[in-house]
NUTI-114654 format. One record per atom (N, C-alpha, C): residue number from 1; x, y negated, z. Coordinates in nm, 2 decimals. Last residue first. Example, Ala and Ser with C-alpha at 12.3 -4.5 7.8 and 13.67 -1.06 7.14 Angstrom:
% NUTI-114654
+-----+--------+--------+--------+
:  nr :     px :     py :     pz :
+-----+--------+--------+--------+
:   2 :   1.28 :   0.22 :   0.71 :
:   2 :   1.37 :   0.11 :   0.71 :
:   2 :   1.29 :   0.00 :   0.79 :
:   1 :   1.32 :   0.57 :   0.78 :
:   1 :   1.23 :   0.45 :   0.78 :
:   1 :   1.32 :   0.33 :   0.78 :
+-----+--------+--------+--------+
//
This chain:
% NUTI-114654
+-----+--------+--------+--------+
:  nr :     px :     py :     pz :
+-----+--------+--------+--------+
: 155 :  16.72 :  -4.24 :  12.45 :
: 155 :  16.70 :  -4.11 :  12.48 :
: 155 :  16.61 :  -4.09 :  12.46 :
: 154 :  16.57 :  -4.56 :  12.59 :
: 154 :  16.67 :  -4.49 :  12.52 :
: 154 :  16.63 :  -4.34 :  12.53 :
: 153 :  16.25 :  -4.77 :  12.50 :
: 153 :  16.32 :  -4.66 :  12.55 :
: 153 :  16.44 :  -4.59 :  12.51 :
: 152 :  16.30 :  -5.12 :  12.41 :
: 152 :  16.28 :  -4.96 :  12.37 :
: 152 :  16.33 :  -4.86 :  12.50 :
: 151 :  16.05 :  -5.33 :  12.48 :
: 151 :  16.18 :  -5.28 :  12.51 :
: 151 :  16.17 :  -5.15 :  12.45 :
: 150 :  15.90 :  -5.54 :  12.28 :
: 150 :  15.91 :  -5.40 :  12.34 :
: 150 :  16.05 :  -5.36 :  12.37 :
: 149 :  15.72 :  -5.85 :  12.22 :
: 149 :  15.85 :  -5.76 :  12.22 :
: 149 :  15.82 :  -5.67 :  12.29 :
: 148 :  15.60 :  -6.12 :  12.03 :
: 148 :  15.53 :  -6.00 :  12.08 :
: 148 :  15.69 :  -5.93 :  12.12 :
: 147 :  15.50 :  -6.44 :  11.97 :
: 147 :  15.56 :  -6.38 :  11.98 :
: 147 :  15.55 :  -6.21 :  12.05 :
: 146 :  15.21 :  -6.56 :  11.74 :
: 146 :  15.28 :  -6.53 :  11.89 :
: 146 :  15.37 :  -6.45 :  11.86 :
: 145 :  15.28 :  -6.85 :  11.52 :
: 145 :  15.28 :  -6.70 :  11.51 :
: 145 :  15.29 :  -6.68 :  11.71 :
: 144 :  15.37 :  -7.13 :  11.47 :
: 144 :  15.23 :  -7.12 :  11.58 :
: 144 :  15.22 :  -6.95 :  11.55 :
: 143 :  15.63 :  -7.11 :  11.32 :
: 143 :  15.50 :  -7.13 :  11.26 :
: 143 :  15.36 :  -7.10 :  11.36 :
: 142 :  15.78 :  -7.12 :  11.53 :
: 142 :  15.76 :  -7.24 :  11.51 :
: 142 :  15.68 :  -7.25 :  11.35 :
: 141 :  15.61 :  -6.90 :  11.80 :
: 141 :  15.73 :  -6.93 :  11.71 :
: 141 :  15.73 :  -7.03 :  11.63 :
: 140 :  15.54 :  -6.86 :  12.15 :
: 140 :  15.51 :  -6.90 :  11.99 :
: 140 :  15.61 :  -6.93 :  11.91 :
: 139 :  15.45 :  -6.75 :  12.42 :
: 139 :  15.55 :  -6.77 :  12.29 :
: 139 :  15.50 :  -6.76 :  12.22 :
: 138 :  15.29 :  -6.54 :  12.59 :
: 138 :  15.26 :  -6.60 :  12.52 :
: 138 :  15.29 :  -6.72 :  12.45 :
: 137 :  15.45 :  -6.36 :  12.64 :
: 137 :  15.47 :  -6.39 :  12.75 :
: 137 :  15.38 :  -6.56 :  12.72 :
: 136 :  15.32 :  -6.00 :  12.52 :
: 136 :  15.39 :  -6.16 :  12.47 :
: 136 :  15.39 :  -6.21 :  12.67 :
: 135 :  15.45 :  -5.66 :  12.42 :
: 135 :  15.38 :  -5.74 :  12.53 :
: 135 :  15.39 :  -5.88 :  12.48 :
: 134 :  15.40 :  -5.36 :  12.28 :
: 134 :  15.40 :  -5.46 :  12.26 :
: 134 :  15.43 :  -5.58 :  12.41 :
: 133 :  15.25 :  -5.05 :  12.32 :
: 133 :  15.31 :  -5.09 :  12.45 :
: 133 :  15.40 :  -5.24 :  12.40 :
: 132 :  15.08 :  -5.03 :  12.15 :
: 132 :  15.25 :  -4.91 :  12.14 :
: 132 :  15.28 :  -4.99 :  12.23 :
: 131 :  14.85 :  -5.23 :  12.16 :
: 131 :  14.83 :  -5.05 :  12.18 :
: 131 :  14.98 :  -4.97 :  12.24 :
: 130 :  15.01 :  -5.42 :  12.10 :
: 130 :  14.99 :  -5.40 :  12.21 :
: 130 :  14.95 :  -5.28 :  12.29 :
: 129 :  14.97 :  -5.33 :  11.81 :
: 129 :  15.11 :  -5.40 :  11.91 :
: 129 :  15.07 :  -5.36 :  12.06 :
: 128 :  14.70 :  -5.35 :  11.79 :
: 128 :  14.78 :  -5.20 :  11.74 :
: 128 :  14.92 :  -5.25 :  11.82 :
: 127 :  14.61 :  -5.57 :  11.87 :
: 127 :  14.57 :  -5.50 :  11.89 :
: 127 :  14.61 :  -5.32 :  11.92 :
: 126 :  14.72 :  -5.72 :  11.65 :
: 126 :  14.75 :  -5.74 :  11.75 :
: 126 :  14.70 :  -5.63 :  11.83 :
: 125 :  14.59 :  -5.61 :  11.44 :
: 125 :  14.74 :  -5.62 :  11.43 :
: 125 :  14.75 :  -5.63 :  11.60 :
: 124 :  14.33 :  -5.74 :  11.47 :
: 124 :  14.35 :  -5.61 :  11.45 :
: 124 :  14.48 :  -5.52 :  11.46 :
: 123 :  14.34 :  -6.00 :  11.51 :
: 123 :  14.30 :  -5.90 :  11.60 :
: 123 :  14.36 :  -5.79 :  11.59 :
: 122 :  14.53 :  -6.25 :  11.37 :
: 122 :  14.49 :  -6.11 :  11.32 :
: 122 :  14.49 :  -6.02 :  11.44 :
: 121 :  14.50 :  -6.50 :  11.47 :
: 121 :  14.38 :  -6.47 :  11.42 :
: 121 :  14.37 :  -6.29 :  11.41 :
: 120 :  14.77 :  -6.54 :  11.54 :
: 120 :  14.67 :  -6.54 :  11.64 :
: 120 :  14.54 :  -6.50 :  11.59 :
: 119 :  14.97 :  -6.34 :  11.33 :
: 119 :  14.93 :  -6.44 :  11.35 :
: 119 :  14.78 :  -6.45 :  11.49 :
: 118 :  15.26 :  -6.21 :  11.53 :
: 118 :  15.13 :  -6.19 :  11.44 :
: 118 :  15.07 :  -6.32 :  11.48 :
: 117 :  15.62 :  -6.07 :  11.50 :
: 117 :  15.52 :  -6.20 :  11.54 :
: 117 :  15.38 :  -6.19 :  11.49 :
: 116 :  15.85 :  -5.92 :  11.76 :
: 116 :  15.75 :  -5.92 :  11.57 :
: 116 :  15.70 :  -6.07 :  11.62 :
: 115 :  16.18 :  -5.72 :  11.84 :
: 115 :  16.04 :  -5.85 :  11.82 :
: 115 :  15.94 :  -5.85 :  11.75 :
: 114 :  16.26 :  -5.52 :  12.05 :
: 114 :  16.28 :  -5.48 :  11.92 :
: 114 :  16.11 :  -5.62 :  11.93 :
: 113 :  16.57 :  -5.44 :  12.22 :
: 113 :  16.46 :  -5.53 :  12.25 :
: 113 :  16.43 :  -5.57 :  12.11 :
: 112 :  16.76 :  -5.32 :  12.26 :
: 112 :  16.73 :  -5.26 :  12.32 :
: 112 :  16.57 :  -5.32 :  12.33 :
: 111 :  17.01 :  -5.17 :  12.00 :
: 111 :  16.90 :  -5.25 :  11.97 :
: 111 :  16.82 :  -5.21 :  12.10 :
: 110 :  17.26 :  -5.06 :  11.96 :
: 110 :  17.27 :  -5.09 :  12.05 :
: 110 :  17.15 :  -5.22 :  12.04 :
: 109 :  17.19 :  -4.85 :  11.72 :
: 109 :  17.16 :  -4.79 :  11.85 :
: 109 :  17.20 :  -4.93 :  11.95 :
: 108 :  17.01 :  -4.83 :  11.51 :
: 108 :  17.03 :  -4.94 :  11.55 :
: 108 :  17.08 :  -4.92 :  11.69 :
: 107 :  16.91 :  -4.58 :  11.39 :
: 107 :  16.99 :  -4.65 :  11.36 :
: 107 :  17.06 :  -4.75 :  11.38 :
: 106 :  16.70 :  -4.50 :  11.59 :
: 106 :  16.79 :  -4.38 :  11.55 :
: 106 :  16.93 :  -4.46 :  11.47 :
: 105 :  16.54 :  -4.69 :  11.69 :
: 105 :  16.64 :  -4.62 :  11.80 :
: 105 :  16.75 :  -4.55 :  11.71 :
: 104 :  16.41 :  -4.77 :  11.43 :
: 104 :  16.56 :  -4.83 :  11.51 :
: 104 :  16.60 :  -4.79 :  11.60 :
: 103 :  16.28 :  -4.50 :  11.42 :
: 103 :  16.41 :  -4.51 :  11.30 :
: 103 :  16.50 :  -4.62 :  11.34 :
: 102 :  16.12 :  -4.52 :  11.63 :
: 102 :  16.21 :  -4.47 :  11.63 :
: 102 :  16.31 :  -4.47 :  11.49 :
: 101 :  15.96 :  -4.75 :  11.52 :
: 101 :  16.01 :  -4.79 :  11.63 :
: 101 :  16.15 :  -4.65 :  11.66 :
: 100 :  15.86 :  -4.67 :  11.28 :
: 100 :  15.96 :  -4.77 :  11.24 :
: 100 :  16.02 :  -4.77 :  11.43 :
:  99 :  15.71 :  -4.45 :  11.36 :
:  99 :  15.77 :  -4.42 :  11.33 :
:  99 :  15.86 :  -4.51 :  11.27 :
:  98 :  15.50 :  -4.66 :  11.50 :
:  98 :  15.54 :  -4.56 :  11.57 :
:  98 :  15.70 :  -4.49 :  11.56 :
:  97 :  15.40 :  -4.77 :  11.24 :
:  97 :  15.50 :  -4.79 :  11.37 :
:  97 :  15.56 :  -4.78 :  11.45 :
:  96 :  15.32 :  -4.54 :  11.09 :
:  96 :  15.39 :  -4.60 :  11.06 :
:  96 :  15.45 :  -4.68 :  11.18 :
:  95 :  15.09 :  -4.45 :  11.30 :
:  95 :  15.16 :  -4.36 :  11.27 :
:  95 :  15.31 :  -4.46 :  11.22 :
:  94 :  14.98 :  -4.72 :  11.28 :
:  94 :  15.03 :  -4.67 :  11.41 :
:  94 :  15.11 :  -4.59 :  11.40 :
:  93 :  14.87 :  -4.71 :  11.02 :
:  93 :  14.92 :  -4.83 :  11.05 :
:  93 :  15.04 :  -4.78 :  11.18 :
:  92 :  14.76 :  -4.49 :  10.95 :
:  92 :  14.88 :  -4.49 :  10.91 :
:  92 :  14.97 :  -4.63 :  10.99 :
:  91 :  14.46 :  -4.48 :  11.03 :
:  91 :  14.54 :  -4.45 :  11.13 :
:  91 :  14.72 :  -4.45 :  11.09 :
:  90 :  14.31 :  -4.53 :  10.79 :
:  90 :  14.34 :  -4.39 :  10.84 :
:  90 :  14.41 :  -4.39 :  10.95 :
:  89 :  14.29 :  -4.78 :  10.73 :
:  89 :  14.17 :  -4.77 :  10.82 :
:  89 :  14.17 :  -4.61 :  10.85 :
:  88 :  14.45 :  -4.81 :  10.41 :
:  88 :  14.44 :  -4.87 :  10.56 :
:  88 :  14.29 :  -4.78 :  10.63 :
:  87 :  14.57 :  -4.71 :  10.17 :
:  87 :  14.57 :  -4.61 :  10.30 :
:  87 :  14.51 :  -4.66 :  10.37 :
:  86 :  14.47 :  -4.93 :  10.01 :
:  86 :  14.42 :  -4.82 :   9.98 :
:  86 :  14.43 :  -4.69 :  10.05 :
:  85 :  14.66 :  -5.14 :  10.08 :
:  85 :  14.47 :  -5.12 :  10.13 :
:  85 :  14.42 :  -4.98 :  10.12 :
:  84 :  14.93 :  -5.09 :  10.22 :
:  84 :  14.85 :  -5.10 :  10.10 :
:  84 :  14.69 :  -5.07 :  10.16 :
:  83 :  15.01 :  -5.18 :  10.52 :
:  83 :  14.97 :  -5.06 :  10.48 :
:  83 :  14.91 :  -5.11 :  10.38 :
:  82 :  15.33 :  -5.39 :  10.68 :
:  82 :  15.20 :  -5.39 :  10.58 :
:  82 :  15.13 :  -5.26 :  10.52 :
:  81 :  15.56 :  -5.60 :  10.79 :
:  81 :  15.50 :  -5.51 :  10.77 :
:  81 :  15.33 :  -5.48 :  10.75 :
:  80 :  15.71 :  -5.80 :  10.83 :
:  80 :  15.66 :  -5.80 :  10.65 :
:  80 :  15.56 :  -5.70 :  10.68 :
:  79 :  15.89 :  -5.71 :  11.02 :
:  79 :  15.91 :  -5.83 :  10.99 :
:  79 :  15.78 :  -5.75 :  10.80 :
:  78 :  16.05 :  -5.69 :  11.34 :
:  78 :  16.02 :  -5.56 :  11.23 :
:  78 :  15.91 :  -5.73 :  11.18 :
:  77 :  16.43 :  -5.80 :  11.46 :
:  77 :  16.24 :  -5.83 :  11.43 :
:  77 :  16.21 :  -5.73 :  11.31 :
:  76 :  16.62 :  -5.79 :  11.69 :
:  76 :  16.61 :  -5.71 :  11.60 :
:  76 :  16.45 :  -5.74 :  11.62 :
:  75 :  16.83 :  -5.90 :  11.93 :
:  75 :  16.77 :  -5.97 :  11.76 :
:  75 :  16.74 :  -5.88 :  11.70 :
:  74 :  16.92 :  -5.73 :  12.14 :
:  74 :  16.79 :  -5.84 :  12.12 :
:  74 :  16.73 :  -5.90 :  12.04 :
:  73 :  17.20 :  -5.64 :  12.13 :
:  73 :  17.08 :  -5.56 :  12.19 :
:  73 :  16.95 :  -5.62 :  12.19 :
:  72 :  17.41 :  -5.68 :  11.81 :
:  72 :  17.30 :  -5.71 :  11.94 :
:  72 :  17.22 :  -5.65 :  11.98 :
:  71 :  17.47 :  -5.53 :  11.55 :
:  71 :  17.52 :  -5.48 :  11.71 :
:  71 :  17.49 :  -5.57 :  11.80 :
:  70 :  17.33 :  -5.78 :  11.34 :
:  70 :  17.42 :  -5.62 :  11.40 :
:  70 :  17.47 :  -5.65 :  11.50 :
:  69 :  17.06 :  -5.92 :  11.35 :
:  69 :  17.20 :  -5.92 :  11.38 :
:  69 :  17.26 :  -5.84 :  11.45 :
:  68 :  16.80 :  -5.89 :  11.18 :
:  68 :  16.89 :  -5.85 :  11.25 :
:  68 :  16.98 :  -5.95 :  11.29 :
:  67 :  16.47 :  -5.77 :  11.02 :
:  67 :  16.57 :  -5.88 :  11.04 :
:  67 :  16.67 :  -5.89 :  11.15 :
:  66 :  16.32 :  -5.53 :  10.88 :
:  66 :  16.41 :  -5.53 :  11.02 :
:  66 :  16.46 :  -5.69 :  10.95 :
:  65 :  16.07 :  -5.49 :  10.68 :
:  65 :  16.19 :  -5.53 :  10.69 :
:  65 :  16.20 :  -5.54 :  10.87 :
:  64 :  15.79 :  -5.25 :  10.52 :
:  64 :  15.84 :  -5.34 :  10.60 :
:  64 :  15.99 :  -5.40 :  10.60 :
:  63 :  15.52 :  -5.11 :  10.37 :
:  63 :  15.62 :  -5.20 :  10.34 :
:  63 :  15.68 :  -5.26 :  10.48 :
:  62 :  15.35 :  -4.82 :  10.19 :
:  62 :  15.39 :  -4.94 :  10.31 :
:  62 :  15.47 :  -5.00 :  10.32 :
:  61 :  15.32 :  -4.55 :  10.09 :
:  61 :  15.19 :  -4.66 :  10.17 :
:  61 :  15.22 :  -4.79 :  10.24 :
:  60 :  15.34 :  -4.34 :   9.81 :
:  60 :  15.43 :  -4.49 :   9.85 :
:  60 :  15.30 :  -4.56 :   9.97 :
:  59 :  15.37 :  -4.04 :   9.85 :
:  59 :  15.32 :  -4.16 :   9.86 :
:  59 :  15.30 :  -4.28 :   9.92 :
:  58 :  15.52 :  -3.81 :   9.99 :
:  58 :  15.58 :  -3.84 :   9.92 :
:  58 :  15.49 :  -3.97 :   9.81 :
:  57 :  15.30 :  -3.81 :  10.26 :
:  57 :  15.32 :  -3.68 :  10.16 :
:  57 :  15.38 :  -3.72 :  10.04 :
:  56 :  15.42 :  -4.17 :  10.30 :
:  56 :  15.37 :  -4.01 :  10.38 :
:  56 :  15.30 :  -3.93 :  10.24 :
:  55 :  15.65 :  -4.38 :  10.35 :
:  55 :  15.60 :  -4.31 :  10.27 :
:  55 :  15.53 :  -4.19 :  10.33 :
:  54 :  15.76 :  -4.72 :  10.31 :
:  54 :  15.69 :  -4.64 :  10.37 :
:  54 :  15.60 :  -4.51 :  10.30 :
:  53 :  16.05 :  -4.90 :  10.26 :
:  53 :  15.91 :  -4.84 :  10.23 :
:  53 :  15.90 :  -4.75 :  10.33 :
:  52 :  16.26 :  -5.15 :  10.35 :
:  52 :  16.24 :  -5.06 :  10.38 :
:  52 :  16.03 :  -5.07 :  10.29 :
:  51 :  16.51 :  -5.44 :  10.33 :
:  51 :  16.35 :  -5.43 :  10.31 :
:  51 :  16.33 :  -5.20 :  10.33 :
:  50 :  16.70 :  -5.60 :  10.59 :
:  50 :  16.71 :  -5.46 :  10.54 :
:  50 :  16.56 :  -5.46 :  10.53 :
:  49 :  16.88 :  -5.89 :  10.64 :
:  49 :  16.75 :  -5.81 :  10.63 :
:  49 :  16.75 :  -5.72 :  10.55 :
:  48 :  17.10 :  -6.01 :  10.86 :
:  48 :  17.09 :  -5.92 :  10.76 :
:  48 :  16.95 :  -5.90 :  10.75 :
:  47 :  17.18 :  -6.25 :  11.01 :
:  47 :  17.26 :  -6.21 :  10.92 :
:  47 :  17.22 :  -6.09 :  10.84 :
:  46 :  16.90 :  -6.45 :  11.00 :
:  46 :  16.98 :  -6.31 :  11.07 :
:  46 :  17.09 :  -6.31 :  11.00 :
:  45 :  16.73 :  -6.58 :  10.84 :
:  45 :  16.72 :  -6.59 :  10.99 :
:  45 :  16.78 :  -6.56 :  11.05 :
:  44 :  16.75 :  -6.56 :  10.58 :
:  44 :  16.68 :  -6.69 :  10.62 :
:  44 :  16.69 :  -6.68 :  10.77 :
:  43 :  16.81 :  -6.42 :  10.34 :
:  43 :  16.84 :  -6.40 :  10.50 :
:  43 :  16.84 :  -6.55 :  10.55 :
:  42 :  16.82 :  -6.36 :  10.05 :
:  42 :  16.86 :  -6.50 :  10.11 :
:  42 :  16.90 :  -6.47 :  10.26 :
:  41 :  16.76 :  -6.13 :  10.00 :
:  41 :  16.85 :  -6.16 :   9.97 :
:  41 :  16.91 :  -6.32 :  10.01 :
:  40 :  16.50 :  -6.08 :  10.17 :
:  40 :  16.59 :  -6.00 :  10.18 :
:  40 :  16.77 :  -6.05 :  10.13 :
:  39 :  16.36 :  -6.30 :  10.07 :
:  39 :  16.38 :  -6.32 :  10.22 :
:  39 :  16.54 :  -6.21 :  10.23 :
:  38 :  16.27 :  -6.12 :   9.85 :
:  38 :  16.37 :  -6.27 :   9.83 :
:  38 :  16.41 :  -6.28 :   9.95 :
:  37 :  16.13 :  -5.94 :   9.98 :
:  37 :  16.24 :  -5.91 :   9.90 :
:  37 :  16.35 :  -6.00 :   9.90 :
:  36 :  15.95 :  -6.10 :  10.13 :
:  36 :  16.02 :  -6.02 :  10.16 :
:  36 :  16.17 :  -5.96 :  10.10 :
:  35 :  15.80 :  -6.17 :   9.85 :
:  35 :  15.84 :  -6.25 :   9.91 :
:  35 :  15.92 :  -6.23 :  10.06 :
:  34 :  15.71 :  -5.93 :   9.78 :
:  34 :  15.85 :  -5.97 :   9.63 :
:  34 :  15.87 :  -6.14 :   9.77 :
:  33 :  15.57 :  -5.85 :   9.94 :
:  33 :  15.68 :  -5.75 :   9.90 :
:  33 :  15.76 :  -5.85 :   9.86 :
:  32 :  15.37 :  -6.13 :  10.11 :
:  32 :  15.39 :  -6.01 :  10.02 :
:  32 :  15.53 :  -5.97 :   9.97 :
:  31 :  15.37 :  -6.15 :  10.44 :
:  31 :  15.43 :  -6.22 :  10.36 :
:  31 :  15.39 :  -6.11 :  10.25 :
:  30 :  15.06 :  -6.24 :  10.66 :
:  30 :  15.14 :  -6.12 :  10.58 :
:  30 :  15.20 :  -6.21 :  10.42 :
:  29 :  14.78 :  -6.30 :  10.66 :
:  29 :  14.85 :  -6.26 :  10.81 :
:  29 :  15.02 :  -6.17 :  10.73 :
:  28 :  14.69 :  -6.38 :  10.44 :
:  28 :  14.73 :  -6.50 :  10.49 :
:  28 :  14.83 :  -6.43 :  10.65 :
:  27 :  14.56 :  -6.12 :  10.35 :
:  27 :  14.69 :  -6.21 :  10.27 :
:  27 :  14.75 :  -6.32 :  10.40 :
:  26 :  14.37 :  -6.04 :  10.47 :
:  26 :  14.44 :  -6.03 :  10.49 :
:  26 :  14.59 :  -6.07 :  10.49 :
:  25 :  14.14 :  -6.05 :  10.30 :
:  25 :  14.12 :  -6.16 :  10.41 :
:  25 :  14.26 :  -6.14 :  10.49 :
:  24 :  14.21 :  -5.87 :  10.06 :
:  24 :  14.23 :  -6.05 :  10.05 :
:  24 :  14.22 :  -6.15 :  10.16 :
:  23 :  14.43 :  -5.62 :  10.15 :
:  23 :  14.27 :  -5.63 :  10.13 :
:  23 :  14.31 :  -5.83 :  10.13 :
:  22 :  14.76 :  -5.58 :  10.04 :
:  22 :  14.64 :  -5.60 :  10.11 :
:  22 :  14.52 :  -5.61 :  10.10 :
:  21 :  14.97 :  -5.38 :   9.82 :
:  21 :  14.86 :  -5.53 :   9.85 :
:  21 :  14.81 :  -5.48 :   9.95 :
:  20 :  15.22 :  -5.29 :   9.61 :
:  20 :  15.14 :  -5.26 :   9.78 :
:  20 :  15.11 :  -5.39 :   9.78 :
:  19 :  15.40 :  -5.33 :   9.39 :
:  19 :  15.22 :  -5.29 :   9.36 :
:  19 :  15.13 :  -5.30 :   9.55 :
:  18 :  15.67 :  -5.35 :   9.48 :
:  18 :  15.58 :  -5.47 :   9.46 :
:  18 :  15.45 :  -5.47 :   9.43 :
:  17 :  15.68 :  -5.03 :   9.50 :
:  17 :  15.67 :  -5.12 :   9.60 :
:  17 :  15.64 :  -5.26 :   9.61 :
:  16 :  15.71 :  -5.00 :   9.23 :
:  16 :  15.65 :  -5.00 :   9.33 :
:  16 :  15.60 :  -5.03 :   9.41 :
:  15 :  16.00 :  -5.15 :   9.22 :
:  15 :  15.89 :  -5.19 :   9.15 :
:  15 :  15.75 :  -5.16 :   9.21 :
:  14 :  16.19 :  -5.04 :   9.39 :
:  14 :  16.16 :  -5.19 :   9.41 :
:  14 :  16.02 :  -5.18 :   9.33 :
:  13 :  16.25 :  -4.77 :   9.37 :
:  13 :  16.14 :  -4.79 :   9.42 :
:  13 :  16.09 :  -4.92 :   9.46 :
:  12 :  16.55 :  -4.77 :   9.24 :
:  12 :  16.45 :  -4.67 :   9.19 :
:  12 :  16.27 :  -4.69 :   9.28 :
:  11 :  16.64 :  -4.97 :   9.39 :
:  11 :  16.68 :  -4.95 :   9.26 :
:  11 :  16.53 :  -4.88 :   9.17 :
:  10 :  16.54 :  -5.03 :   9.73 :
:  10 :  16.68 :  -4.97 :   9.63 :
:  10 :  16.63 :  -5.00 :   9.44 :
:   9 :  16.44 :  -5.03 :  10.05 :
:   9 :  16.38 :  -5.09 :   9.93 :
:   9 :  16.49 :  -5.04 :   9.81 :
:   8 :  16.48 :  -4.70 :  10.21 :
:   8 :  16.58 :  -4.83 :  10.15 :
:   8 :  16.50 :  -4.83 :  10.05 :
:   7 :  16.25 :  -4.53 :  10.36 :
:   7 :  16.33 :  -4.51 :  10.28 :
:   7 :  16.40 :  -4.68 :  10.24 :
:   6 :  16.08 :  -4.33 :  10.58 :
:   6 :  16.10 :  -4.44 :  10.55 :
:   6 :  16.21 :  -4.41 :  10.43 :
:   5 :  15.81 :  -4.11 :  10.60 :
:   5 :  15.90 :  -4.09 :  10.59 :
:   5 :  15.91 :  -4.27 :  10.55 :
:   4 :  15.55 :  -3.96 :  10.85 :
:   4 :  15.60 :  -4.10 :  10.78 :
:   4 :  15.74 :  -4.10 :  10.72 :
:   3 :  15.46 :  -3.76 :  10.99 :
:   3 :  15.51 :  -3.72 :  10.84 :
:   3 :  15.57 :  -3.84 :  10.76 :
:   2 :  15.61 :  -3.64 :  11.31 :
:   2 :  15.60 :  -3.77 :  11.21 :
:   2 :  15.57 :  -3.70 :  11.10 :
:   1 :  15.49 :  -3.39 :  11.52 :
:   1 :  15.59 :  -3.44 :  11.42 :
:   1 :  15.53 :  -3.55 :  11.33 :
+-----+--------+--------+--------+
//
């Protein structure tokens, strides 16, 4: 069983959720919260972005967004995502993944092709993509980011 619980960026945990940082060599692979947030209300790419946290034993560890367009089986990007320093290097990264990849099976149901993009420098990211079964066809996006996608399994 997952303990990662997700939850709607909302009212009661926007602020929060603007405290999640990264380590500094980091920054540059990664939008921060309040610049996701904004993204959130502008939608710069999709018709919708939905910001989401990340939570395990009811502590705040994480940050991501889905960028969309409802009811396509192909536009769906996991987008911002990020483990506060202070969890990183336990394995939450994957756990978290793991567990954003089934909350779009569980919500998104005609989502069959789920994207990201990492920058070419960040090994470590990349690394963990590719681990969950990720792939590129080596695509680039038009900030030189690669492109990465997974089909999802249904059922």
């Amino acid at each position: 069983m997952n303990s990662i619980c997700i939850k709607p960026v909302n009212k009661d945990n926007w602020e929060e959720a603007t405290l999640i940082s990264v380590f500094e060599e980091q920054k540059e692979f990664v939008p921060s919260v309040m610049e996701s947030l904004a993204g959130a209300y502008i939608k710069p790419w999709d018709e919708a972005l939905d910001p989401y946290v990340l939570y395990k034993d009811d502590k705040l560890i994480g940050f991501f967004y889905i960028s969309y367009t409802p009811d396509s089986s192909d536009n769906y990007w996991i987008g911002g995502f990020q483990i506060d320093k202070q969890h990183q290097r336990k394995g939450l990264g994957e756990q978290s993944l793991r567990r954003i990849l089934e909350f779009i099976r569980e919500e998104h149901l005609h989502c069959e092709i789920v994207s990201l993009t990492v920058e070419r420098k960040n090994n470590v990211a990349r690394g963990l993509y590719e681990k969950l079964g990720f792939t590129t066809q080596g695509e680039l996006n038009q900030s030189g980011e690669i492109i990465y996608k997974l089909r999802l399994n249904k059922g």
